[in-house]
Structures are given as C-alpha cells and as structure tokens.
PADO-250682 format. One record per residue (C-alpha): z, x, y; residue in three letters. Coordinates in steps of 0.001 Angstrom, whole numbers, padded with zeros to 6 digits, always signed. Layout:
// residues N
ZXYALA...
// end
This chain:
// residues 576
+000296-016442+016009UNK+003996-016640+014557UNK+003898-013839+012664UNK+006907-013526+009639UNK+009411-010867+010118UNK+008525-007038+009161UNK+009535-006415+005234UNK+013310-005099+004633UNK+014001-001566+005340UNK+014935-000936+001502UNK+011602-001693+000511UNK+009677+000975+002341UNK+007534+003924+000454UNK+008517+007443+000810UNK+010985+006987+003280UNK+013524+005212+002463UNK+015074+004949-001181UNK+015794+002184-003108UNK+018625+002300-004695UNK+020245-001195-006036UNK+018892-004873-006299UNK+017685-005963-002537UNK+017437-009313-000937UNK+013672-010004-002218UNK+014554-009679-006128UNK+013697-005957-006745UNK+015774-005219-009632UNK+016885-000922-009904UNK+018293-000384-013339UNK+021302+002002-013439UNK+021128+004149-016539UNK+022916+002060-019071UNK+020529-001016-018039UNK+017035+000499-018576UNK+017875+001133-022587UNK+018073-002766-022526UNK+015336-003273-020395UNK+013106-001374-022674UNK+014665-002981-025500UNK+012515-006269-024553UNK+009011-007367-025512UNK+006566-006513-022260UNK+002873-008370-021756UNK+002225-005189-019568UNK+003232-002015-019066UNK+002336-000320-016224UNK+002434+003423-015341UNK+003036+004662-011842UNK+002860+003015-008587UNK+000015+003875-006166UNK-001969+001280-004533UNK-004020-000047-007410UNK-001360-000313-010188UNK+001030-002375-007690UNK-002524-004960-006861UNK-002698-005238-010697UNK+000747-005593-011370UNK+000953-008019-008385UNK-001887-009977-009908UNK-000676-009968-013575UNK+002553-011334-012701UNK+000947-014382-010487UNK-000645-014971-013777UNK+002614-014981-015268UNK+002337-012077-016945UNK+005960-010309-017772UNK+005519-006427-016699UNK+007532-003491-016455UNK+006402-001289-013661UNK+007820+002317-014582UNK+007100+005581-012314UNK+008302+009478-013101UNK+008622+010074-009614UNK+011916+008776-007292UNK+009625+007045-004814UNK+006830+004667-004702UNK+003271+005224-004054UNK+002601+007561-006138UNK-000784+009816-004832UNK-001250+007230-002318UNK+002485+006950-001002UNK+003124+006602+002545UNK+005238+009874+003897UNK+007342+010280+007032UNK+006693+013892+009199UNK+009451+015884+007521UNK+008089+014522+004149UNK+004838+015660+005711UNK+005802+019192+006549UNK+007350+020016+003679UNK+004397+019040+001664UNK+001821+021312+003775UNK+003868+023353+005773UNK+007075+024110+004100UNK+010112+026431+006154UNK+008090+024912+009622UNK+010040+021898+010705UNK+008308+018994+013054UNK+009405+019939+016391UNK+010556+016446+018462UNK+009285+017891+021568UNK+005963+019061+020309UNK+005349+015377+018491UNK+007289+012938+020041UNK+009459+010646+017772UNK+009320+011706+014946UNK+010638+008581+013068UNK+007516+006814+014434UNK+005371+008838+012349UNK+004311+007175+008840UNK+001331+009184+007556UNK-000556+007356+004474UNK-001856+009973+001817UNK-005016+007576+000931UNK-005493+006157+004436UNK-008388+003160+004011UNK-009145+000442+006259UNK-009583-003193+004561UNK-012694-005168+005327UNK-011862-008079+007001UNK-013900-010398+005217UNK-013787-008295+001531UNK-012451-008740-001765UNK-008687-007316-000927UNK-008166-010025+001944UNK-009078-012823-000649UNK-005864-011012-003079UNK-004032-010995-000535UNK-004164-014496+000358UNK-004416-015323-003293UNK-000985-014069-003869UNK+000492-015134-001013UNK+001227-010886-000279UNK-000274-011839+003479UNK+003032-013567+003833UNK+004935-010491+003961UNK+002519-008188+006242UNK+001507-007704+009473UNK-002061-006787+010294UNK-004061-005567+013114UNK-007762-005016+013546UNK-009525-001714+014327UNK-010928-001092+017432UNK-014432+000706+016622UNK-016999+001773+013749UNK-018847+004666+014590UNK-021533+006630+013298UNK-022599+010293+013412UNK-025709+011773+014637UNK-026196+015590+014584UNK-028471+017420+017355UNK-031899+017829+017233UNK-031620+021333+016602UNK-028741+022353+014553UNK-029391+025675+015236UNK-029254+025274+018707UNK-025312+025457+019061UNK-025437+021888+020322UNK-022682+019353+019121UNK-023660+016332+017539UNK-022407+012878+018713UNK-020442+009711+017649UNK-021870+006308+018584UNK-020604+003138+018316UNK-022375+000793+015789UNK-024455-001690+017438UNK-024843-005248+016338UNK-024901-007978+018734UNK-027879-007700+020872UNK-025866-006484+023711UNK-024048-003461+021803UNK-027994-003140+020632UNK-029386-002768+024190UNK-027387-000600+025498UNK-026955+001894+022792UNK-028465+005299+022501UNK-029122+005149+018892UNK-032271+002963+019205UNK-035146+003250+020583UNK-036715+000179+023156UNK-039471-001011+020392UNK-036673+000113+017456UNK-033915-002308+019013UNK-036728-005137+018491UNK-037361-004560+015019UNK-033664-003933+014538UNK-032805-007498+016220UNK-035217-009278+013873UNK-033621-007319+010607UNK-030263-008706+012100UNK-031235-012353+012759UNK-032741-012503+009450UNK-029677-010485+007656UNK-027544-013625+009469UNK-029999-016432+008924UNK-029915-016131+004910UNK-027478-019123+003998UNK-026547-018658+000520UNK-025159-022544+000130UNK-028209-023971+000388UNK-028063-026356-002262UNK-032082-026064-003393UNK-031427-022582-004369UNK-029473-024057-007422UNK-030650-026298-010382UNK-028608-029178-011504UNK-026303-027713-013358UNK-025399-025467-011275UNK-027384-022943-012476UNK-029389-020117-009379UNK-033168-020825-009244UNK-035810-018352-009691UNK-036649-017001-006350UNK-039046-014424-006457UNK-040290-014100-002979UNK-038014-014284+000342UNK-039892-014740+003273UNK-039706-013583+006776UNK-041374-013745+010009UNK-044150-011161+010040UNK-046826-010224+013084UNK-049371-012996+012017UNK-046959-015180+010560UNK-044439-016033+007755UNK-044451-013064+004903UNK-043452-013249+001129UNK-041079-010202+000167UNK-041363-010257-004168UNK-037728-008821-003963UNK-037180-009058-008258UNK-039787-006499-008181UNK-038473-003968-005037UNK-035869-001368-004850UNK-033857-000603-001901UNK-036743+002044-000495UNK-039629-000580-000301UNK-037405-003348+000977UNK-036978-001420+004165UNK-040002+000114+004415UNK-041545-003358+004560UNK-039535-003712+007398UNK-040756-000651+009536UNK-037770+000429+010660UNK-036915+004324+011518UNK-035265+006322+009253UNK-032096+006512+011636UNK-031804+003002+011689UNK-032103+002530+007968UNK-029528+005524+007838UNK-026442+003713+009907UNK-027241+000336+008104UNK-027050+001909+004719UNK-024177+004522+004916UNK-022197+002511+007842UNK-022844-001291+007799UNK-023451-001151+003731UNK-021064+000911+003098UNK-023009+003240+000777UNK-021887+006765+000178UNK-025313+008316-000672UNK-028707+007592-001253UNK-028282+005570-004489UNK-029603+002248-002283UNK-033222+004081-003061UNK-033726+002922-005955UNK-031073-000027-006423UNK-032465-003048-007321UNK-033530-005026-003913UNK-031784-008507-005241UNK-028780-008257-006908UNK-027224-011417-008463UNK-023504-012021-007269UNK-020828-012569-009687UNK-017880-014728-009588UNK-015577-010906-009622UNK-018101-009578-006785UNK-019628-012786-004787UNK-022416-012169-002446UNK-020625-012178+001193UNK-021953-014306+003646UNK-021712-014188+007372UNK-020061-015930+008813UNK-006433-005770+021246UNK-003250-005609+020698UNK-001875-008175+018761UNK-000866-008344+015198UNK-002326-010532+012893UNK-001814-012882+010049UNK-004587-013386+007528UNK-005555-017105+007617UNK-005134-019948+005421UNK-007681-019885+002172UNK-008772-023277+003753UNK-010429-021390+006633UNK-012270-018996+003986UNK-015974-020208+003562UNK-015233-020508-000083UNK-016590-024075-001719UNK-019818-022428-001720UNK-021352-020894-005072UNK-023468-017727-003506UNK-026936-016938-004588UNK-028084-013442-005068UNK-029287-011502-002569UNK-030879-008307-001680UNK-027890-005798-002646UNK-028012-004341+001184UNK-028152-007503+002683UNK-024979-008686+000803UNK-023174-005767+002190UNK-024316-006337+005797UNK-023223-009884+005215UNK-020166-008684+004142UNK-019759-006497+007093UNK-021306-008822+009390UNK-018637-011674+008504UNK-015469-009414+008467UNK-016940-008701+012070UNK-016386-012336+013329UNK-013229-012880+011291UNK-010774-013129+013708UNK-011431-013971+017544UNK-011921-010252+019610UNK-012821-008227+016684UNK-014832-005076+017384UNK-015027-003436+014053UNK-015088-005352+010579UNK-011758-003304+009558UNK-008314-004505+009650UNK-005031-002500+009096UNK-001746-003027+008314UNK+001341-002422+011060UNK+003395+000577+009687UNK+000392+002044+007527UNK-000299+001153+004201UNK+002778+002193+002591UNK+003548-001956+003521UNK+000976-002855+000613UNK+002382-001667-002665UNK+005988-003057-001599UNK+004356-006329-000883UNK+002931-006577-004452UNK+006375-004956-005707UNK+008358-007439-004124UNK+005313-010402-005432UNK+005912-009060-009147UNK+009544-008646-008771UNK+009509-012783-006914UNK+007445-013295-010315UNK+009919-011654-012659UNK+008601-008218-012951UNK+010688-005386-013277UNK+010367-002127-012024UNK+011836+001459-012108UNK+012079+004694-010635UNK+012653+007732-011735UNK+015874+007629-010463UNK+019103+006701-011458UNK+021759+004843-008823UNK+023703+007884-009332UNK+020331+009888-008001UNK+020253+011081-011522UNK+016659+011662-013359UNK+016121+008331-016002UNK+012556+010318-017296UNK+012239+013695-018504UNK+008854+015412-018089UNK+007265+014104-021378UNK+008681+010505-021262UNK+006504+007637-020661UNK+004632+009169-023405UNK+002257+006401-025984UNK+002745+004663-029524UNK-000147+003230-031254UNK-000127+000487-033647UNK-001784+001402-037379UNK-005160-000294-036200UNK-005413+001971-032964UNK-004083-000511-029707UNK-000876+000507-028210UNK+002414-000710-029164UNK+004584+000640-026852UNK+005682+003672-023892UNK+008080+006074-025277UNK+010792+007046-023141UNK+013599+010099-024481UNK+017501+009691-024251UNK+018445+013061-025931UNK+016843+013053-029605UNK+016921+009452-029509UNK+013052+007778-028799UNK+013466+004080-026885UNK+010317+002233-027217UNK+009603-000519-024591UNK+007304-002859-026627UNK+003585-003896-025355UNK+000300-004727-026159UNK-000862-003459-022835UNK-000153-000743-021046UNK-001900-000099-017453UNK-001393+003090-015597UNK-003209+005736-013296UNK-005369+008785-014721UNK-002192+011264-014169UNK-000562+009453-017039UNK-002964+009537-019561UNK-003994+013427-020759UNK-006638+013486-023053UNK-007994+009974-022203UNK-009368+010579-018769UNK-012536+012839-017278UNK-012941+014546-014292UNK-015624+013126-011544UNK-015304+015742-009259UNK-012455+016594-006292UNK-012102+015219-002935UNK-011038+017503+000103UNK-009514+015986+003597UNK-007955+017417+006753UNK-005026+016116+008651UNK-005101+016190+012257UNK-001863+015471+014327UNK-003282+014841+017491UNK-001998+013880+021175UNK-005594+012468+022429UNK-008615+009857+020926UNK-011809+011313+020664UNK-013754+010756+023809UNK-015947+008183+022716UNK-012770+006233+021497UNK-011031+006971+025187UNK-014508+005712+026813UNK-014678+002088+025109UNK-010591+002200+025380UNK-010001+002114+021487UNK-006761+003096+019682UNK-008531+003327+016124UNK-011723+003829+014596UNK-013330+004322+011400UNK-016410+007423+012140UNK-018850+007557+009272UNK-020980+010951+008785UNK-024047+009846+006560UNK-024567+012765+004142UNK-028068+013831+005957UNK-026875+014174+009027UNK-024580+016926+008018UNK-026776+018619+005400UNK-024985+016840+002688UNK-025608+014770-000026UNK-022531+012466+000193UNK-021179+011390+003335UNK-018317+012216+005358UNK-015212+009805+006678UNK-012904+009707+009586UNK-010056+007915+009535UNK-008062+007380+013026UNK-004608+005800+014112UNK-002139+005334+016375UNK+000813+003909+017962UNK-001000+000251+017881UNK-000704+000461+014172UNK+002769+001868+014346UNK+001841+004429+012441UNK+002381+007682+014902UNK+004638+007873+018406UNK+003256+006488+022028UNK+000726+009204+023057UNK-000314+010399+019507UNK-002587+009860+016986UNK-003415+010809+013136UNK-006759+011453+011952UNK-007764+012060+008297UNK-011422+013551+007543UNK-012226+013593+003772UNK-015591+013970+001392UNK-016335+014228-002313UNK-016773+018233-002806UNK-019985+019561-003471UNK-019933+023598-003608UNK-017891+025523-005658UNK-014264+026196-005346UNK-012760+028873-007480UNK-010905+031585-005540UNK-011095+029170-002080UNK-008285+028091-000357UNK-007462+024270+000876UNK-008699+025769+004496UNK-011902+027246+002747UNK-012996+024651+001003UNK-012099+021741+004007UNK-014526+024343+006665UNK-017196+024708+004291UNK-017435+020784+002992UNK-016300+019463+006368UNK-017439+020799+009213UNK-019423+018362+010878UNK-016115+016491+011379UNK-014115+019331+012309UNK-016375+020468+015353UNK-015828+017030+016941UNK-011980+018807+017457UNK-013666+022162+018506UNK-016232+020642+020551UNK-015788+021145+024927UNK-013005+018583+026182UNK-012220+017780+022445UNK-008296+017137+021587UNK-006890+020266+019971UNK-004927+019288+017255UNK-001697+019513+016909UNK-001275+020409+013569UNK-004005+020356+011284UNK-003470+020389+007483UNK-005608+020911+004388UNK-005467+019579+001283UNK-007979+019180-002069UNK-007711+017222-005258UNK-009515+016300-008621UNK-010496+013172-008898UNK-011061+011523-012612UNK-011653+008615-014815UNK-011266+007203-017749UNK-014026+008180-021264UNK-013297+004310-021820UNK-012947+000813-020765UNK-009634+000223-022404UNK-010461-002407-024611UNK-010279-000887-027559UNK-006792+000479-027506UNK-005597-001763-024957UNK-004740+001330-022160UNK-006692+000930-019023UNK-006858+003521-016391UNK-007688+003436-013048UNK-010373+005900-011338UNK-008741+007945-008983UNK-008877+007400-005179UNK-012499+008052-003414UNK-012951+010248-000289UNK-014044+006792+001242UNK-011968+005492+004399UNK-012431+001440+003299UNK-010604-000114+000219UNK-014064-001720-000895UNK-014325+000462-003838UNK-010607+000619-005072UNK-010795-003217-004746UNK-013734-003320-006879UNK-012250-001157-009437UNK-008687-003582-009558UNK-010874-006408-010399UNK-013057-004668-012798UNK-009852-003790-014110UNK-008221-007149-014452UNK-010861-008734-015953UNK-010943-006312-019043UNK-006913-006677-019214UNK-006954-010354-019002UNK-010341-011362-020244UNK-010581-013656-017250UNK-012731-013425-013906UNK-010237-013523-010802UNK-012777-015816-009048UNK-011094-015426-005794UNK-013616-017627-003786UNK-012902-020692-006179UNK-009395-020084-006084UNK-009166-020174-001964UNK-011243-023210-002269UNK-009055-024827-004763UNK-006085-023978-002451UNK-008058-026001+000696UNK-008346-028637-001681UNK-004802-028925-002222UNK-003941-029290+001859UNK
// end
C-alpha cells in the first residue's frame, strides 16, 4: 500500500527537542507567551504527556474540545517516553557509554519505556482510525504469539519451553502443546468460538433492544446441547467443554488476554457495551490501518460469553490484514510515534501544548507548579503555575492528568518490575519459524505465580534497534516483598522464568541487560465530583488492551458521552 511519509523529525519523543512552532501546527510558547496562554479560558487541562493523556487529549480535541496540554518535564512521553541508547544508558547505566562496535548503530536504537503491542482488531485501532491519527503512522504486524510451558519437573534442572499459539487446524496439528484427542476437542471449541455471529438479527427485539438468551447451544456427543450461560461462571463454561487444563490455560492467559485467574468466577455471558463491544471474528511490509468502511461495524453485538468475546477479539485481529501470524500490530520507530500523532491531532484541532522548557532551554515550571485551585463548591477551577511570587491561573473546569500529578488523590495498586535485554540474536523458537518479533506470555501457574509474566520482543523490522539486534522487555506485577532489594533482586526473584530462556544452552546472551521497578497507582475516585480525572498507571501487560480500556472509561466520565467507536466507523462507510 502507499503508505504517507514518516512524521517530521521535530516531532519525535525523547530524542529530539522541540523547540519552536513546526510544520504540523505544534505551537512552543517562549516565556513571555505562556502568561497569555494561561490567561485564557481552557475546556481541559491536561497534565503530562504519556500515552494515555495524549489519546485523551487527541480525542477531546476531535470533539472540539479547547485543551492545554502542559508537562514539567522538557520532553514528551512522560513514563512511557520513547528513549534513544545514550538516553538509555544514562538512565540505567550512568558513566558506561553505548559502545558503536558492541551495538551497532546506535542512532537506530529507539527503546519504548512501556513497550505494548496493539491488537489488531481492538479498541485503539478503532481511535486511531476515528481520528484520522492512522494517517500519520506506519504500522507493521508481529510475527508470533507464544506461550510458556515449564518442565514436568521443575526440580529437575530442565528448561521450560516457548510454543507458538496454535489456531488454525494446521498450527493445531502440528503443535506440541496438544494432545491427538485434545487437538479434537480444541478444534470444536474453535469452530464454535468462530461460528457465534453476533449480527444475527433474531437475537434483537424490535426496537433494537438484545433478547433473552439463556441457553447457547453446541454440538455435543449425542447431539445438540443447551449451555444456561446467565447462570455459569468462567470455571463451568469450560469444564462443560472437557478440555485440559493446559488448553484452558493458553486460551485464558494468551488468546483472552487475562492476567490471572479472575475468568473463574467471571460471569460466563457478559453483555457488550457501546464503550467495550463484543469483538467478532472476522513479513515485511509496513502497513496502513484500513478505511472504517472495511471495519465490520453496522452491526449492534450481542453479549457473549466474556472469554469468547476475547477470543473473538483475538481471533479477528488475527485475520486483519492478509499474512498475519499474530493478532498484534506495531508501529515503525516504536511507540514513541503515538503520542506525537495525537499531539500533532490536538494541535491540527487547536490544542496547545507545552514543555517544560523555554526556547531559550530555560525551565517555564518550578517543582510545585502545575499545582490545583478549587472552586467554593469543590470542582476545579484552574492549574496554578508560579512566576516569582506572582500565581498565574490557567482557567478550567476540567483538568485531566496522570497519577504523578495528583498527591493525595491517588492509591497505590502495587509495583511492576521489567528487565531490558539488548540482544544480538531471537530466541530460538523465533529463529526456527523465521520471526523478527513476538509477544511470549508466561501464565502465572506455569511459573509458580499468581499473575502472569510478559515478553516483549523487537527488532530492526520495526525500526526500533540496528540490523542484527534486538530489544526484549520482560515485566510482571510484583508479588513478594521488596524493602532492602535491589532492581536486580527483585527482577531474579519475580522473573525468572523469563530470564532462564537467556541462560538456557544455545540461548542469546544479552548484551546488556537492565533492571528497573516502579509503583504503580490509581485514583480513590472517579473524578466526577471535582472534575480531576486520573489515569491508572501503566500495567506490566505487553498489549494496550487495558490502557485502551481505561482512556475510554476515562472519556466517558469527562465528557458524559460513550465514544461508540463501532457506530462511528460505520457512520464514516456511510458517508463514502
């Protein structure tokens, strides 16, 4: 496909400043403009500029919202920024320099913080063609979706193994996951899983209203059988089903995308909403996410067993685009290119947006700026902002902003550790089926855990690390306790399962492996109230389904409004 030109140098996260107004709109103030700009009357306010604030700020401004985007660092991205290898270094490894000779280019490197893969078929694709953002990126999908299986005897010394996730019947024959009777039962789960059409227009009463449908059937042994899914949970759905606990385990954690064992006892039919629709199903090149027209969208969806949705969902982002072999896609240069496509969509829109950085390279925000007013009543009024003794007050009703921002109004959910690998080869099972990228997913039991672990894994294909080389990201929600451990400690202890596949015989040594832990929070309320809406902090997950989920969640408190992104694709086929 033609695919638009790569987004302007002056635009990119981490690694190159911004320092004046640039061809797409973006307007810098200098320090005698930013008085004046928060001089003005805002609709929003938002605070900082990681992933999720620049989708809502993106979003708001479509709506024709008029926001001021504000950040107290000199760079964008915020936790989730994007950072070059000296940026890199100095964060983990400071007085070490990258060595050119050890790591190849090292302007080729762009190593994302929050590394997560975007389901082809999910929420985040609809945004993105909803706001036109697709226009300015490039995409590419990933090559594989694995899933981990310890030994038999853990004890034993023995390494476990990574296997590819089957799901056509000829990834489903061959693989070593499944037993000969288990790969029939599994092919009639799939059919079935496929087979549910959720347009069907006798599921719906005439005013468009869902019918009660108690029982789902299926083919049984001696014939059709009636599943009363309003009165399962997860558990006796798929015991019903008779299928082993391993298979149950990869479709769960890895095809529904679940991050413990909370599918248990989750309701077996979940009704869709127009903010979270049930899904349906549906190399080397770049590509360009298609026209809303060629979304599946006129359809209303029915409810459906919660897993089933989420293999549907996986299932359809696996046939998105001709060639796929995993459901994920991800963006050329990392995903540093996302938050400057929604800046340069708000700034298009008439957002405005500033650094903590004067043109001058000067500081505009001390360290207890971008502090709150409240009106008498208890909403917010404004975000303070210090020139000397003198308190400027850029006006608002709303003010949106991640938990960093907001002391005293946020509570911790735990931390999330990760390891960095810098490495030179794939892992073997990536070299044997010749993929470049992969998403591995560790379900929490087969490590001895109770939440699961997630390996991330680029290259050069996603311009994102030199010809030859290859960054990998391991991460999980801590469980054990951490006072007195280091980074290191903490990363062995919570992540080992992931760590021995570099340890392993014939396994690529990294690099340069680096450690790094933080607390993750949210906020005490849903920012009604008071009008000051926080974001959760970023997951340990390696897919963007949750963060999406929480950006919509979020924009439907701020606005009032469902983003009904289906009927807004379909209303843009209409229009052709």
């Amino acid at each position: 496909p033609v695919l638009l030109p790569r987004p302007t140098p002056c635009l990119h996260i981490g690694r190159r400043r911004l320092a004046q107004r640039n061809s797409s709109g973006l307007l810098l103030l200098a320090m005698d403009d930013w008085k004046a700009a928060f001089g003005e009357e805002w609709d929003a306010v938002v605070l900082g500029t990681g992933m999720k604030e620049c989708l809502l700020s993106g979003l708001l401004s479509v709506a024709g919202k008029k926001v001021l985007h504000l950040d107290r660092n000199d760079y964008y991205g915020g936790a989730s920024a994007s950072l070059d290898i000296n940026q890199l270094f100095e964060k983990f490894q400071a007085g070490a320099p990258p060595s050119e000779a050890e790591l190849g280019k090292l302007r080729d490197w762009a190593v994302d913080m929050v590394p997560k893969f975007i389901m082809a078929g999910g929420q985040l694709v609809k945004v993105l063609i909803h706001t036109k953002t697709a226009n300015y990126m490039e995409f590419k999908a990933v090559d594989g979706s694995y899933c981990y299986r310890a030994p038999k005897a853990r004890s034993s010394g023995e390494f476990g193994r990574v296997h590819k996730v089957p799901l056509t019947p000829k990834e489903a024959l061959s693989s070593s996951m499944l037993s000969m009777l288990e790969k029939g039962r599994m092919g009639k789960f799939t059919m079935w899983v496929a087979s549910i059409d959720c347009g069907k227009p006798e599921g719906f009463f005439e005013d468009g209203s869902f019918r009660d449908m108690p029982y789902w059937t299926r083919v049984g042994m001696t014939g059709r059988k009636k599943m009363p899914l309003t009165q399962w949970n997860g558990d006796q759905f798929f015991k019903d089903w008779g299928l082993e606990a391993g298979t149950i385990e990869f479709l769960t954690h890895v095809c529904a995308l679940y991050r413990d064992e909370s599918w248990r006892s989750a309701p077996a039919l979940e009704a869709a909403s127009p903010s979270r629709p049930a899904s349906r199903p549906g190399g080397t090149h770049a590509l360009r996410l298609p026209h809303p027209s060629r979304l599946h969208a006129s359809r209303l969806p029915l409810p459906l067993p919660q897993v089933v949705s989420r293999m549907q969902l996986y299932l359809e982002s696996r046939t998105r685009f001709a060639g796929m072999t995993s459901p994920y896609l991800y963006p050329l240069f990392g995903l540093g290119e996302l938050p400057q496509a929604f800046a340069r969509l708000a700034a298009v829109h008439g957002g405005t947006y500033m650094l903590n950085r004067d043109l001058d390279g000067s500081p505009v925000f001390g360290p207890n700026d971008l502090s709150l007013e409240y009106a008498e009543d208890g909403t917010v009024a404004g975000v303070v902002n210090h020139d000397g003794e003198e308190a400027v007050v850029a006006r608002t009703k709303t003010v949106v902003g991640d938990p960093s921002y907001f002391a005293g109004k946020t509570k911790p959910t735990g931390s999330v550790v990760r390891a960095i690998a810098l490495l030179d080869a794939p892992l073997a099972e990536m070299e044997k089926d010749g993929a470049s990228s992969c998403q591995v997913i560790f379900p929490a039991a087969q490590c001895g855990r109770c939440n699961d672990l997630y390996l991330f894994l680029c290259s050069n294909a996603h311009k994102v690390a030199p010809v030859g080389k290859y960054v990998a990201f391991l991460s999980t929600k801590v469980e054990g306790p951490t006072q007195g451990m280091s980074n290191e400690q903490i990363a062995h202890r919570e992540l080992a399962a992931g760590l021995a596949l570099f340890t392993r015989p014939g396994a690529p040594m990294p690099l340069h492996l680096f450690y790094d832990a933080y607390p993750t929070y949210a906020p005490l309320t849903n920012g009604t109230k008071d009008r000051v809406f926080i974001s959760e902090s970023f997951d340990a997950t390696s897919h963007f389904e949750t963060a999406i989920n929480d950006v919509l969640d979020m924009y439907q408190r701020i606005t009032g409004e469902t983003l009904n992104l289906d009927a807004l694709a379909a209303a843009a086929s209409a229009e052709q």
